[in-house]
C-alpha positions as CSV (number, residue, x, y, z in Angstrom):
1,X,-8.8,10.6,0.6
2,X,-5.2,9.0,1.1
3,X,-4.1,6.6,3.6
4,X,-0.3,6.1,4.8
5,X,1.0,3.0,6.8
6,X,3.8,4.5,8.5
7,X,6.7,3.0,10.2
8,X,8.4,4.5,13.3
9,X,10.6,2.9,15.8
10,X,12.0,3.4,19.4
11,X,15.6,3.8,20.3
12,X,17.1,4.2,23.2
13,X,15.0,6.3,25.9
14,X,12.9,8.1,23.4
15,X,11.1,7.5,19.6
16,X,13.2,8.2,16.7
17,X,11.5,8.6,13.7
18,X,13.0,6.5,10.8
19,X,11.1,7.1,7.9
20,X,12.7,9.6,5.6
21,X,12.4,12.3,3.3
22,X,9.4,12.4,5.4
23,X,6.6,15.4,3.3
24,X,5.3,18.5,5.0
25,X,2.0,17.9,7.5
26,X,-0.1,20.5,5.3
27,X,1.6,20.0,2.1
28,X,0.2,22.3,-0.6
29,X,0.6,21.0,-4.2
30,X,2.8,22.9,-6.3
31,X,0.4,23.8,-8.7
32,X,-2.3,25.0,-6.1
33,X,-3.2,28.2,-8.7
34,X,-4.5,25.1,-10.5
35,X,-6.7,24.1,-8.1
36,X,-4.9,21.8,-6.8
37,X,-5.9,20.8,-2.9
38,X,-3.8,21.2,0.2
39,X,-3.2,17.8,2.0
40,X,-3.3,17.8,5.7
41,X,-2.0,14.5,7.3
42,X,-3.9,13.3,10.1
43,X,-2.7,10.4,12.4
44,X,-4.8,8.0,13.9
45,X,-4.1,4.4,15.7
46,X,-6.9,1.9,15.1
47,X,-10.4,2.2,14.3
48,X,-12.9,3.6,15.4
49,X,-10.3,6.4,15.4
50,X,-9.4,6.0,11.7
51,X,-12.7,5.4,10.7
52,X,-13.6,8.7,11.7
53,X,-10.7,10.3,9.8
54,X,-11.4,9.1,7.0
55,X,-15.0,10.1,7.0
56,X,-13.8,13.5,7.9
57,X,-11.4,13.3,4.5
58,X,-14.7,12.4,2.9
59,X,-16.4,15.4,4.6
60,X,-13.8,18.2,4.3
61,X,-14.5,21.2,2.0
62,X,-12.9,22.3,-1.2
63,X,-9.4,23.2,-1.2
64,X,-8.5,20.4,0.9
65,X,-7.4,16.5,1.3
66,X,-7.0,14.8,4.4
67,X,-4.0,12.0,4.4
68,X,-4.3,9.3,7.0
69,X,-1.4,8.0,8.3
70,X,-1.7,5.2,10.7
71,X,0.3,4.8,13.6
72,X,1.2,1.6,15.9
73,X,1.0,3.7,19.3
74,X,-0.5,6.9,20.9
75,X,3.3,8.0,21.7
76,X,4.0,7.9,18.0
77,X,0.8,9.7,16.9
78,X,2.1,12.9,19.0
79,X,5.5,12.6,18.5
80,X,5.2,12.7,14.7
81,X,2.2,15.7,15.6
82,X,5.3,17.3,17.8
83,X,7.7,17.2,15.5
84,X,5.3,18.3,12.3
85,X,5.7,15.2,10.2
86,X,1.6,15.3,10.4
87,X,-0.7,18.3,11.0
88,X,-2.6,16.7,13.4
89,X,-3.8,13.4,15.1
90,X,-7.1,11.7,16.7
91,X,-5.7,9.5,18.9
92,X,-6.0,10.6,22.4
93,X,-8.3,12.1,25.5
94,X,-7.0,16.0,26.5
95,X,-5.6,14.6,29.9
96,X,-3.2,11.9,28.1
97,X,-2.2,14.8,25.8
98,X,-1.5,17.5,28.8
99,X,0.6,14.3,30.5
100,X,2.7,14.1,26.5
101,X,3.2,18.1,26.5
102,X,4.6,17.9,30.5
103,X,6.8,15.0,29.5
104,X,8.4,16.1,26.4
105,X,8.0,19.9,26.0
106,X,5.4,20.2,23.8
107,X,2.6,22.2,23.3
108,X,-0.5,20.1,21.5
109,X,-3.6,21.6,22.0
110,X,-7.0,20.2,21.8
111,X,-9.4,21.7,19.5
112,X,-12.4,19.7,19.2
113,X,-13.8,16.8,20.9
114,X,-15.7,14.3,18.7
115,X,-16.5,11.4,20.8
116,X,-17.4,9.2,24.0
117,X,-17.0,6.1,24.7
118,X,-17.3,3.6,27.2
119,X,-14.2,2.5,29.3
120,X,-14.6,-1.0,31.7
121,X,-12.7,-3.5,33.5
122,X,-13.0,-6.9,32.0
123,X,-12.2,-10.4,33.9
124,X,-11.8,-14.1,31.9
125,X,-13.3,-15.7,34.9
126,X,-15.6,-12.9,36.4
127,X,-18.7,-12.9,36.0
128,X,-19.4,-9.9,38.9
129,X,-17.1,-7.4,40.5
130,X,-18.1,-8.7,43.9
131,X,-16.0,-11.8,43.1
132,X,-12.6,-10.4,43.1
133,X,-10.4,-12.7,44.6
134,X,-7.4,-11.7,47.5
135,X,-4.5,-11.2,45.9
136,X,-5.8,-11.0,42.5
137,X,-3.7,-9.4,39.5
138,X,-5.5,-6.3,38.0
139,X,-3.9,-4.9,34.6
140,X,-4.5,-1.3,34.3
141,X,-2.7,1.2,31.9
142,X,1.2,2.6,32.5
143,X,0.3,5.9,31.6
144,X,-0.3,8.7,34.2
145,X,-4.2,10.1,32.8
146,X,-5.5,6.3,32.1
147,X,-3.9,5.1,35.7
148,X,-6.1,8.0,37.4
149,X,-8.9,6.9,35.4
150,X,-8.4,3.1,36.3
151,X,-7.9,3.6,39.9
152,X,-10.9,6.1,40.2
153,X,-12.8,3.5,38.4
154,X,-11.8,0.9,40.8
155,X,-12.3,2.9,44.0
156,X,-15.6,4.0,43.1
157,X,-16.6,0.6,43.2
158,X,-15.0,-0.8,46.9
159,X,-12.4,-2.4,45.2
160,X,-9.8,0.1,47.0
161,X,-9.7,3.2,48.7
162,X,-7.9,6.2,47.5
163,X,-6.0,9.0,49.7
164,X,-8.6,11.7,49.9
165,X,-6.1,14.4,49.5
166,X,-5.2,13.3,46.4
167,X,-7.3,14.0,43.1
168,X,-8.4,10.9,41.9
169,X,-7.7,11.6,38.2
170,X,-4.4,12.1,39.2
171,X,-3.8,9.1,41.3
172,X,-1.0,6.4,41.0
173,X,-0.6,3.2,42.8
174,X,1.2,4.7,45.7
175,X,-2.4,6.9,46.6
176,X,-4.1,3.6,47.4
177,X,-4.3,3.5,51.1
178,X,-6.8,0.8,51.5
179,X,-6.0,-2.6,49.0
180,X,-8.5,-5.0,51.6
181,X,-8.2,-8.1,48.6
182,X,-4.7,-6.8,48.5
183,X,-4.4,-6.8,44.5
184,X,-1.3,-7.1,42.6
185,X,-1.4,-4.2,40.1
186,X,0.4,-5.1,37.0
187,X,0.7,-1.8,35.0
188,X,1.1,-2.0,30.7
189,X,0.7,0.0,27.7
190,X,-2.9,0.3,26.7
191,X,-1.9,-1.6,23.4
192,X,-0.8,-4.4,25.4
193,X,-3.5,-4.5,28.1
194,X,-5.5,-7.3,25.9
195,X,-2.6,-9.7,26.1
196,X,-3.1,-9.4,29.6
197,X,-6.9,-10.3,29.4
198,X,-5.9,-13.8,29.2
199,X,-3.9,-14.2,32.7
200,X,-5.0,-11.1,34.9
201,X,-7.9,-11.4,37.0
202,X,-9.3,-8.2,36.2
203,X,-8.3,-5.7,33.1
204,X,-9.2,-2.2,32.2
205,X,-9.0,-1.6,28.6
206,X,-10.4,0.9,25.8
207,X,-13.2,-0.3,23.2
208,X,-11.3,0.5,20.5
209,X,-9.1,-2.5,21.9
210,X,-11.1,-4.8,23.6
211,X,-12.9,-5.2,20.3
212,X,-10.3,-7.4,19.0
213,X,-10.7,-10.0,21.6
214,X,-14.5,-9.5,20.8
215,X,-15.8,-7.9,23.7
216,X,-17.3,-4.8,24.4
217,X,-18.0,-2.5,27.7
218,X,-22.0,-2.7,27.4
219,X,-22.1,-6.4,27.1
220,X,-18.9,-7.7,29.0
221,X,-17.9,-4.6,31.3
222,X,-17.9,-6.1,34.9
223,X,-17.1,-2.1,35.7
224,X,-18.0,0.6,33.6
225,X,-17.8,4.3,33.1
226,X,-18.6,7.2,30.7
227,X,-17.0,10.5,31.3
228,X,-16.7,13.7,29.0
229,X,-13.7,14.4,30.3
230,X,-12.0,11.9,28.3
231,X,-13.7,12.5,25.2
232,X,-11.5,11.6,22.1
233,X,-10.3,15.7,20.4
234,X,-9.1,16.5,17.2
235,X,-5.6,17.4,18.3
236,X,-2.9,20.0,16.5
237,X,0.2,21.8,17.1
238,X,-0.8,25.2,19.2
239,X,0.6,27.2,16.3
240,X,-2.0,26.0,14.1
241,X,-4.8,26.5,16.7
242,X,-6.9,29.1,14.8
243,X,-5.6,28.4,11.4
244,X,-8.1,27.9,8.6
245,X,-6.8,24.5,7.5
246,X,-7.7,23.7,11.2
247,X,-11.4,25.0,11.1
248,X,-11.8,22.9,7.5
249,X,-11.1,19.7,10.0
250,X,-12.8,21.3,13.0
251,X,-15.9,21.2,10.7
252,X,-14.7,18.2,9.0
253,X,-14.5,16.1,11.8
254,X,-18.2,17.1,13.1
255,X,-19.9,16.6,10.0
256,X,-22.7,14.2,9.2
257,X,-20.4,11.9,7.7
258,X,-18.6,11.6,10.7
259,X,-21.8,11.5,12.9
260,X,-22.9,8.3,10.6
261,X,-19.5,6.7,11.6
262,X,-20.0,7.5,15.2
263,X,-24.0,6.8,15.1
264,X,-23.2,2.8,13.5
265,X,-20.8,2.0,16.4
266,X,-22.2,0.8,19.3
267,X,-19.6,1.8,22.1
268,X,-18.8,5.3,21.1
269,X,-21.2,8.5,21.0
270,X,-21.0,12.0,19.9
271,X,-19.4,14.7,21.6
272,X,-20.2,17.9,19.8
């Protein structure tokens, strides 16, 4: 399979994309009477995300090639997806994908979740949830899906209380109506989030992140949590929903080689 490091960049108040002469997301070769596959560029951020795409390049039947292209941040993975410089992306939970279509028009759909994984609050200094200090500073992510999740985490364990009326998946900051350690909540990009491991208190993060700093959620979650409803989809425009280059990944991306990637990583599981 191929693999593309590409380059996008913000302006203003939204993501302009800057690379140009930019090829189609299924891109069939000329020549394809020749036998000549289709390519079908996939985004992805970091690994075990990429990892998996490429095993699914590895895996897909005849007649097609899967291009990665990596991206530096979930908002460019479905922006690109959005605006059909890739055919699709495996980046993302179906909640942080139904907060992108909201916020920008778009209509992504899910079609197939591959895997679980493990989400946790980690602490520097912590060596038990029970320990939180008053006042301490707990990072959690800016987005709406992963706030929900962060909070929900954090009230299911007495660290706050939420506003009953409110669904908890759904919650923001301004739904906590009981802080009794009255936390400071400092609210970043996930791909920021391990920077703040070294001065907040407390700091939710994914596994695919936390890695880096060499932690994971079984061995140095002080909180922890493992819910299908965030599993990790295969993700295309809706136009290309039930499109056969989109069953060739559906299958790709649940094939044994992708079940050996998942299998060999210790904080992620299947999902199929």
């Amino acid at each position: 399979m191929k693999k593309s490091r590409v380059a996008f960049a913000a302006a203003g108040l939204g993501l302009a994309l800057v690379a140009a002469g930019c090829a189609p997301a299924a891109e069939e070769k000329a020549d394809a009477g020749a036998g000549h596959p289709t390519v079908l560029k996939v985004a992805a951020v970091t690994s075990p995300m990429t990892d998996v795409v490429e095993a699914a390049g590895d895996a897909i039947e005849e007649g097609y090639e899967v291009d990665l292209v990596e991206v530096g941040d979930y908002i460019t993975a479905n922006t690109i997806l959005n605006s059909g410089d890739v055919y699709a992306n495996f980046s993302q939970h179906i909640p942080y994908m139904q907060a992108f279509n909201e916020g920008n028009d778009a209509k992504l759909v899910g079609v197939q979740p591959v895997y679980n994984f493990v989400i946790a609050f980690y602490s520097k200094t912590l060596d038990d949830i029970a320990d939180l200090p008053e006042g301490a500073k707990v990072a959690i992510p800016d987005d709406p899906s992963n706030t929900g999740r962060a909070l929900k985490l954090l009230a299911a364990n007495d660290v706050i209380t939420l506003d009953p009326a409110v669904d908890p998946y759904a919650a923001t900051v301004k739904d906590v109506v009981d802080n009794p350690k009255d936390v400071e909540f400092l609210q970043v990009a996930i791909s920021s989030l391990n920077a703040a491991y070294e001065e907040a208190d407390l700091v939710f993060q994914w596994p695919s992140h936390i890695i880096a700093l060499g932690l994971t959620p079984q061995e140095d979650g002080l909180i922890t949590e493992l819910d299908d409803r965030f599993a990790l989809n295969l993700v295309v425009q809706q136009k290309d929903a039930d499109s056969k280059a989109t069953e060739a990944l559906r299958k790709a991306f649940t094939s044994d080689e992708v079940r050996k990637v998942i299998e060999g990583n210790g904080t992620i599981e299947t999902a199929w």
